[in-house]
N, C-alpha and C positions, 0 to 999 in steps of 0.2 A: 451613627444614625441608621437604623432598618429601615430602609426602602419600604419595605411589605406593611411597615407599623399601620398607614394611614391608606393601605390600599381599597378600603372597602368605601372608607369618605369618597375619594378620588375617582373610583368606579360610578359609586352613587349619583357625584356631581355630576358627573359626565353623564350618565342617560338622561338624567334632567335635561343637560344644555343642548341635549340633543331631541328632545322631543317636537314633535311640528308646532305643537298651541304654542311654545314658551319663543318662538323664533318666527315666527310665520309673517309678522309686522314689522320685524326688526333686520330679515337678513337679505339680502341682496344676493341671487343664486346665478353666479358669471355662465355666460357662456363660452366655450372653448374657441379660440381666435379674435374675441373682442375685447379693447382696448378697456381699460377701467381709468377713470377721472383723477388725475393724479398733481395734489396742490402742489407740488417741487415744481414740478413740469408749467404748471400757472402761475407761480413766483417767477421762473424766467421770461416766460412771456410776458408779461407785465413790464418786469427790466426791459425787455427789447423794445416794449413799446413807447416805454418812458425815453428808450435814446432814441427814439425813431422822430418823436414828437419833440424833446429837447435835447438837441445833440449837443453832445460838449456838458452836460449835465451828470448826464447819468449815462453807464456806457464808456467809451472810450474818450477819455478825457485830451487827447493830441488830435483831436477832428481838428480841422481847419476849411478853407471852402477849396483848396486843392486835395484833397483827401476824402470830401464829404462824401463822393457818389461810391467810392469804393465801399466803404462803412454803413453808409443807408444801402447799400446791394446786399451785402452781404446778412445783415441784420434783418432784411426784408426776405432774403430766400428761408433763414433759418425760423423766422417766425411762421411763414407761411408752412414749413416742413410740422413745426410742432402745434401748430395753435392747428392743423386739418384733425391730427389726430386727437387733439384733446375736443375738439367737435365732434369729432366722429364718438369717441368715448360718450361725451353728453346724450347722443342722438340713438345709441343703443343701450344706455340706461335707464333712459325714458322711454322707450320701446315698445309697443304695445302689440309685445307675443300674438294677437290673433290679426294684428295685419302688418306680420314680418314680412318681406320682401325677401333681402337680399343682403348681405354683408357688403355684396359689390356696389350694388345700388347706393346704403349710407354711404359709403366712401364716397363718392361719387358728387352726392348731394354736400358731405363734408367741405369735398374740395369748390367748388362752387361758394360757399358760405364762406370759405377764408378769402378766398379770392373777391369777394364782394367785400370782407371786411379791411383785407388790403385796401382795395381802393377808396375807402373814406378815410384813411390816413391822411391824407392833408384837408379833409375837414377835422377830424379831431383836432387836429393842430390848430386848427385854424380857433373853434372854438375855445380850445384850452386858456390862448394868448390873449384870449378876452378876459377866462377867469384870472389869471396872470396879473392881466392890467386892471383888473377891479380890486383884489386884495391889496396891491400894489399903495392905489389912488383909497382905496379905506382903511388904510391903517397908516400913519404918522411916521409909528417906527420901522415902519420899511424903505432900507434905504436903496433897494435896487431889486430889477426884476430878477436879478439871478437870486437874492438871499429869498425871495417870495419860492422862487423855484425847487430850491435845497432845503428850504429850512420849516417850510409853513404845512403843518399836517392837511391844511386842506387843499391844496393843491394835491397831494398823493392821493386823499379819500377821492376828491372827485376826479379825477384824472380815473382812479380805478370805477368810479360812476361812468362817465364816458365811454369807456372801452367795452364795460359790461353791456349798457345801455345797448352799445351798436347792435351786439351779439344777440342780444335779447328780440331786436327789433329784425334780426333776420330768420327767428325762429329757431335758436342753438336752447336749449333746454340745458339748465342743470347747471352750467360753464357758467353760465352770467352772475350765478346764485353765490358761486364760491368766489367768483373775482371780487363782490362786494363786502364779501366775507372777512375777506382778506386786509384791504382796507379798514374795516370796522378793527378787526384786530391791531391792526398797526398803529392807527389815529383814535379812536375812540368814536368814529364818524358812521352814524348808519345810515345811507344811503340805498336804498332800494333800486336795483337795477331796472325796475319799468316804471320808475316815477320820470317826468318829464320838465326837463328844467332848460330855462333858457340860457341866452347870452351872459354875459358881464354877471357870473355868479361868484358871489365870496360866502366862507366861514369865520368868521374870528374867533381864536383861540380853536372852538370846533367840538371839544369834549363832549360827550353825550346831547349831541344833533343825532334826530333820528325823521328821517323823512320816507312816509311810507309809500306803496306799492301805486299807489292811483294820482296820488298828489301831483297835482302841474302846479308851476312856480315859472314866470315870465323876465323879462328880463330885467338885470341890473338889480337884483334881490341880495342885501343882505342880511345872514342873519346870524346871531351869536351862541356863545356854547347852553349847550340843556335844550335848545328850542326842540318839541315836537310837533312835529306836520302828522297828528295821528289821527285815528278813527273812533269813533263812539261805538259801545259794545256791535257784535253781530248782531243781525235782523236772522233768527233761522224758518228753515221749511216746516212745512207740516210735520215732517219727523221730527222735528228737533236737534236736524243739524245742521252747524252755519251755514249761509250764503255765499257765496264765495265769488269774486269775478265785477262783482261790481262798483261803481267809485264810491267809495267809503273816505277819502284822505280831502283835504282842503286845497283850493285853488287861489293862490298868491300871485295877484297884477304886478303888472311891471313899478318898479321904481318904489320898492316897500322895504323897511327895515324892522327886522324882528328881535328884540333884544333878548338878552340872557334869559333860559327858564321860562318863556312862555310855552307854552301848553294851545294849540290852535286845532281844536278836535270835531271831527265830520265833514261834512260836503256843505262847507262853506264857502264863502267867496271872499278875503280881503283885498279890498278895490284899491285901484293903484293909486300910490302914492301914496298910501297910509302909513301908520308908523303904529306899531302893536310893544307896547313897554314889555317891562320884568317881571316876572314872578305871578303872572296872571293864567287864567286860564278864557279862551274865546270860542266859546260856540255858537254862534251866529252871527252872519253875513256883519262885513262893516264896510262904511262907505268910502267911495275912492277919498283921499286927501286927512281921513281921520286920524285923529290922537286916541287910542285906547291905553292907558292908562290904569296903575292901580288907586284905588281910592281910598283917600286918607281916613283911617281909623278916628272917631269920634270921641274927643275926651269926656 
């Protein structure tokens, strides 16, 4: 092979991919000392947080309750060591160069956000054990909270919901975006980290749920695979570009089941205790206690 045969292509490509217009949207320009978002590093954290929340599940499987504080110590110094700096990464990513501070400062603020995030660790728990005992209690063939634990993809999407959620809710930019990422990859489950969901929450099955950024959902809500919680096109500005920011996704009351493949789109309300069938699509308010329904084709 001649090296030299294809050096003028190679040359060519390369001023192109170096040019500002062809990169200028696309490249992310590091700065020297600071940390960059890294998903290996978010895959552990996650594990930590999943034995943190269920020990003896995931994690060191010889916990016992003479062992437990040694394992929740140790799992808890080492999350707080990596999950400061993967905030701190988020919080210099998003960064806005004209009112930089201080490298010392994020850090600073970093540690403060994990150390608030530590401390809702036994409400995540607390919460989870609810989703736990709702998948549990709506589904037949479940025959123990441990196989709900191990085995049911929605437990793992929304557990990674939870964790993101927290993160998002302290103001960690970036971090929350790829934890739900991650989830969606593993389960098929799209969960938005600032959507807001209550208690006693289940998925069955789960495949292609996608629940979007504004959506609130109450408690004791289930709903099955395909269902979207999504938005009707953008409203944009005078220029012509979208809106952004404002609630767009549907509000689901307590004690509602969403069946397979519905479709529930805009800033609606479904009132609680309704029940939204299959394969439909709802845009507009429905009343608490309703049957919506598909409607039988006319011979």
């Amino acid at each position: 092979m001649n090296p030299h045969k294809y050096s003028d292509v190679i040359t060519s490509t390369v001023e192109q991919l170096s040019e500002y217009e062809s990169f200028k949207t696309l490249c992310h320009q590091h700065h020297d000392g600071e940390p960059m978002p890294s998903e290996k590093v978010l895959h552990e954290i996650i594990e930590l947080c999943r034995s943190l929340i269920f020990p003896g599940y995931f994690g060191h499987s010889t916990i016992n309750r003479r062992t437990i504080s040694y394992y929740v110590g140790v799992g808890t110094e080492r999350l707080f060591e990596l999950l400061t700096e993967q905030i701190l990464a988020g919080l210099c990513f998003a960064c806005d160069r004209k009112k930089y501070t201080s490298l010392e400062n994020m850090r600073e603020s970093a540690n403060e956000k994990s150390a608030e995030f530590i401390k809702s660790l036994p409400e995540l728990r607390r919460l989870l054990a609810t989703d736990v005992i709702a998948a549990y209690n709506g589904d037949p063939a479940a025959e123990s909270y441990g196989e709900v634990i191990f085995c049911y993809p929605a437990i793992r999407a929304i557990s990674n919901y939870r964790i993101a959620h927290c993160l998002i809710q302290l103001g960690v930019p970036l971090i929350p975006r790829m934890i739900s990422e991650m989830a969606h990859s593993e389960t098929g489950i799209d969960i938005h980290p600032a959507a807001t969901i209550g208690e006693y929450f289940t998925i069955d099955h789960g495949t292609g749920v996608v629940i979007g950024a504004t959506a609130i959902i109450g408690n004791n809500v289930k709903i099955y695979q395909g269902v979207t919680l999504g938005a009707k096109s953008f409203p944009l500005d005078e220029n012509g570009n979208p809106i952004k920011g404002i609630p767009r996704h549907p509000i689901i009351g307590n004690n509602v089941i969403i069946y397979s493949n519905a479709s529930i789109l805009g800033r609606i309300t479904i009132g609680e205790g309704a029940t939204i069938g299959g394969n439909i699509w709802v845009t507009e308010n429905v009343e608490p206690g309703a049957r919506i329904l598909q409607q039988k084709a006319e011979k």
